[in-house]
MIBAKE-601056 format. One line per 5 residues: their letters; for each residue y, z, x of N, C-alpha, C. Coordinates in Angstrom, 3 decimals. Layout:
A) Y,Z,X,Y,Z,X,Y,Z,X; ...
//
This chain:
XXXXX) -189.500,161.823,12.043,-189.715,160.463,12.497,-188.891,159.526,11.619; -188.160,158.380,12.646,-187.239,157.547,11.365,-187.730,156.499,10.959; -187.273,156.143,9.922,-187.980,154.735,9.780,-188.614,153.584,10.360; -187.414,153.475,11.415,-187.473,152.582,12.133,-187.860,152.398,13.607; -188.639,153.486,13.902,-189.127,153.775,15.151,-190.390,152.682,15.614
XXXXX) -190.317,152.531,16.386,-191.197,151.315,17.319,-190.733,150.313,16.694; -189.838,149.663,16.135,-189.225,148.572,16.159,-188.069,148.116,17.300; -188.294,146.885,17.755,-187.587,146.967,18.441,-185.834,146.068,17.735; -184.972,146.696,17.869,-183.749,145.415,17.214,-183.175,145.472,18.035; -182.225,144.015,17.979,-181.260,143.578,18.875,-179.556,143.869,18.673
XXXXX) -179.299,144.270,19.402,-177.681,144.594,19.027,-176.737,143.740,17.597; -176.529,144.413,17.163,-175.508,143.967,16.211,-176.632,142.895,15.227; -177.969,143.362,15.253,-178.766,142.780,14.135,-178.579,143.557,12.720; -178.250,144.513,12.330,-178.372,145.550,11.162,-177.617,144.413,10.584; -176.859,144.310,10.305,-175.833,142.964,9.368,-176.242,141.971,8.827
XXXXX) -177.377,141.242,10.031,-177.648,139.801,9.590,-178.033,139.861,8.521; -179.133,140.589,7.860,-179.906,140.237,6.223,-178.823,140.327,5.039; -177.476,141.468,5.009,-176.880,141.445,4.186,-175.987,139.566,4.547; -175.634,139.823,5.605,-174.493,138.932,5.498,-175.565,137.323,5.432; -176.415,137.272,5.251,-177.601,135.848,4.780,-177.447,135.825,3.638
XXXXX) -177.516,137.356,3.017,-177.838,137.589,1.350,-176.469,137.227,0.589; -175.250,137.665,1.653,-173.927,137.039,0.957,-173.311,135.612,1.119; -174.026,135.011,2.093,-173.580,133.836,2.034,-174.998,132.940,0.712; -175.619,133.572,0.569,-176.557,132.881,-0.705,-175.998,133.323,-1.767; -175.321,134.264,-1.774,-174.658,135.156,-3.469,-173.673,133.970,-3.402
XXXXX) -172.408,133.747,-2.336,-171.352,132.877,-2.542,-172.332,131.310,-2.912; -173.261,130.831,-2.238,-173.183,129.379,-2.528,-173.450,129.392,-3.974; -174.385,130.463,-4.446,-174.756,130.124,-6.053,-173.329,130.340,-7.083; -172.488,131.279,-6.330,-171.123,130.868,-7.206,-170.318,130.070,-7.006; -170.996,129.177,-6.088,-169.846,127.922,-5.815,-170.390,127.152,-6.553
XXXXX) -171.655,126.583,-6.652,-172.222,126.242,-7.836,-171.856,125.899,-9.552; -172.422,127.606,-9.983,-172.092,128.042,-10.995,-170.196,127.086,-11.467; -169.800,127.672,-10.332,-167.766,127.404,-10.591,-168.457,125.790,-10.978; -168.747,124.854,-10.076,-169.003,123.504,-9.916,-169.201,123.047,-11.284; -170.541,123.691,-12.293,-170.655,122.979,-13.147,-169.749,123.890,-14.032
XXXXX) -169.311,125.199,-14.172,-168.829,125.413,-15.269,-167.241,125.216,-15.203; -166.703,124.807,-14.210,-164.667,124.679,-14.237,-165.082,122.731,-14.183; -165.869,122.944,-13.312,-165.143,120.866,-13.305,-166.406,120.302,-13.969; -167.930,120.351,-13.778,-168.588,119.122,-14.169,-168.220,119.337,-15.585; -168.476,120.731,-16.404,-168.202,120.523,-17.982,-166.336,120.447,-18.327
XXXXX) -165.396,120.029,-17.485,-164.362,120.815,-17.828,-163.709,121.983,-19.025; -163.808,122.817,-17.916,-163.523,123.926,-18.995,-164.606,124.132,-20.234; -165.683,123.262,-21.050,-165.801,123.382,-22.009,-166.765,124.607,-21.981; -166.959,125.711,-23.117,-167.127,127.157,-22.867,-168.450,127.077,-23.936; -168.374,126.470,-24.569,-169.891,126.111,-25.919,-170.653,125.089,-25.482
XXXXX) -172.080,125.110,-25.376,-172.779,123.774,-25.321,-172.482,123.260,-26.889; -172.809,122.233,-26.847,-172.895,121.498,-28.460,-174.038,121.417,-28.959; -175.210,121.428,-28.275,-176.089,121.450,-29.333,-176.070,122.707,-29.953; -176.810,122.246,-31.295,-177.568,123.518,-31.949,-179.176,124.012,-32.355; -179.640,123.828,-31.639,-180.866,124.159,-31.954,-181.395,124.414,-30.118
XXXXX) -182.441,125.565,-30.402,-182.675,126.528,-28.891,-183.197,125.289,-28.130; -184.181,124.200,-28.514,-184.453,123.339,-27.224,-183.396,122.527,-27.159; -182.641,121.948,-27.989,-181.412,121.074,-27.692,-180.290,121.943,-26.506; -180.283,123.321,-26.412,-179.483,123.870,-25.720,-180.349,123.793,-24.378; -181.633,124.420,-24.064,-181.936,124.120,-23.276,-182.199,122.276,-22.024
XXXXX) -182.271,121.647,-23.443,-182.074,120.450,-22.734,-180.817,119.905,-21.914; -179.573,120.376,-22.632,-178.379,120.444,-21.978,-178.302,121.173,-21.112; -179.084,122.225,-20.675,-178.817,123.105,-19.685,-179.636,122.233,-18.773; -180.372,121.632,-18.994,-181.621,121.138,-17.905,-180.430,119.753,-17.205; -180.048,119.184,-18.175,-179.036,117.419,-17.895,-177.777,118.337,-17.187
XXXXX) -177.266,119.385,-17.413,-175.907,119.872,-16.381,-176.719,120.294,-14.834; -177.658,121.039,-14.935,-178.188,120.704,-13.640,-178.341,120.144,-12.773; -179.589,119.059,-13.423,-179.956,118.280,-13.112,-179.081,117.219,-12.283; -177.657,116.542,-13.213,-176.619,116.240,-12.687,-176.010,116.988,-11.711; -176.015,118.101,-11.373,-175.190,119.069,-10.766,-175.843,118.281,-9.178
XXXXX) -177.351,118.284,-9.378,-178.336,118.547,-8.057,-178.510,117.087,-7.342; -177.902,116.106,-8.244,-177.682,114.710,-8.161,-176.205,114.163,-7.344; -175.543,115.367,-7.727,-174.198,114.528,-7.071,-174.480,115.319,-5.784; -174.791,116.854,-5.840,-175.221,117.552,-4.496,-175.844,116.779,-3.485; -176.750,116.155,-3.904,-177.950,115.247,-3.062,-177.269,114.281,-2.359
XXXXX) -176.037,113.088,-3.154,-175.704,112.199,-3.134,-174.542,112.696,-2.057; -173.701,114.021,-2.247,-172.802,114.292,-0.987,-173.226,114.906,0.194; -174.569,115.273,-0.082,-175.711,115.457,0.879,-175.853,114.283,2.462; -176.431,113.339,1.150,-176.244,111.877,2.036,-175.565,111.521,2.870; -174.287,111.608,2.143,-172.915,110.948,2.434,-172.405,111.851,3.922
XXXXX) -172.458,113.268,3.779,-172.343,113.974,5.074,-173.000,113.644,6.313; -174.460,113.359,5.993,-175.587,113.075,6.938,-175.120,111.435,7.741; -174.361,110.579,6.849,-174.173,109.399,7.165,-173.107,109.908,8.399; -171.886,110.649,7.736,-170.809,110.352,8.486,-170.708,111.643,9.520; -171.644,112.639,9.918,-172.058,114.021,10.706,-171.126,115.058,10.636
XXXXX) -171.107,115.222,9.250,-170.277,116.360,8.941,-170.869,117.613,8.185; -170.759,118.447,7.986,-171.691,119.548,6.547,-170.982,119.456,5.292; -172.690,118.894,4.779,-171.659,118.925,3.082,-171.002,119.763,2.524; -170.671,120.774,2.985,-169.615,122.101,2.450,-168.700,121.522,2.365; -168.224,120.278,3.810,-166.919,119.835,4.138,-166.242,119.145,2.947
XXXXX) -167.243,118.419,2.244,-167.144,117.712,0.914,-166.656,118.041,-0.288; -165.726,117.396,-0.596,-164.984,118.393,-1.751,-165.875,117.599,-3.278; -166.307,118.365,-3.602,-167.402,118.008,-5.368,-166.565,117.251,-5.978; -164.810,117.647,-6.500,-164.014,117.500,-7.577,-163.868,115.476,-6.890; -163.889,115.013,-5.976,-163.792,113.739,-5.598,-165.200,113.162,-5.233
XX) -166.143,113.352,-5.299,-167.703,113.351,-5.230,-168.002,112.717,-6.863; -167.614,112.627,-8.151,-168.280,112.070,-9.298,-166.892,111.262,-9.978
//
């Protein structure tokens, strides 16, 4: 008996969950790129030194990150486009 017996699926469904799961793997590295090539440029060390001072900087690059997101969010919704269309590097 196979796994998947008395289920019923629809043609060319086997794909969808990976290819959902890869378009969520890409947005979090579009992300990631976002704050670590342009919001910090290039810079590769936080500056603080002490473990909550680092974490606080990690919380303010976010935080900012999820602020300009929001704000080109908006800006798409105004003019009926998807914020993908939006390029970040002209967004701050």
């Amino acid at each position: 008996m196979s796994r998947g017996a008395g289920k019923a699926r629809s043609p060319g469904s086997e794909g969808a969950p990976a290819r959902k799961r890869a378009g969520a793997t890409r947005q979090i590295e579009l992300s990631f790129d976002e704050i670590e090539i342009h919001q910090t440029g290039h810079q590769r060390v936080l500056r603080s030194r002490t473990p909550e001072l680092v974490k606080q900087e990690i919380w303010a690059l976010l935080l900012t990150h999820y602020a300009i997101r929001h704000i080109m969010k908006d800006a798409a919704d105004t003019v009926g486009t998807d914020p993908d269309n939006l390029s970040f590097m002209r967004s701050y």
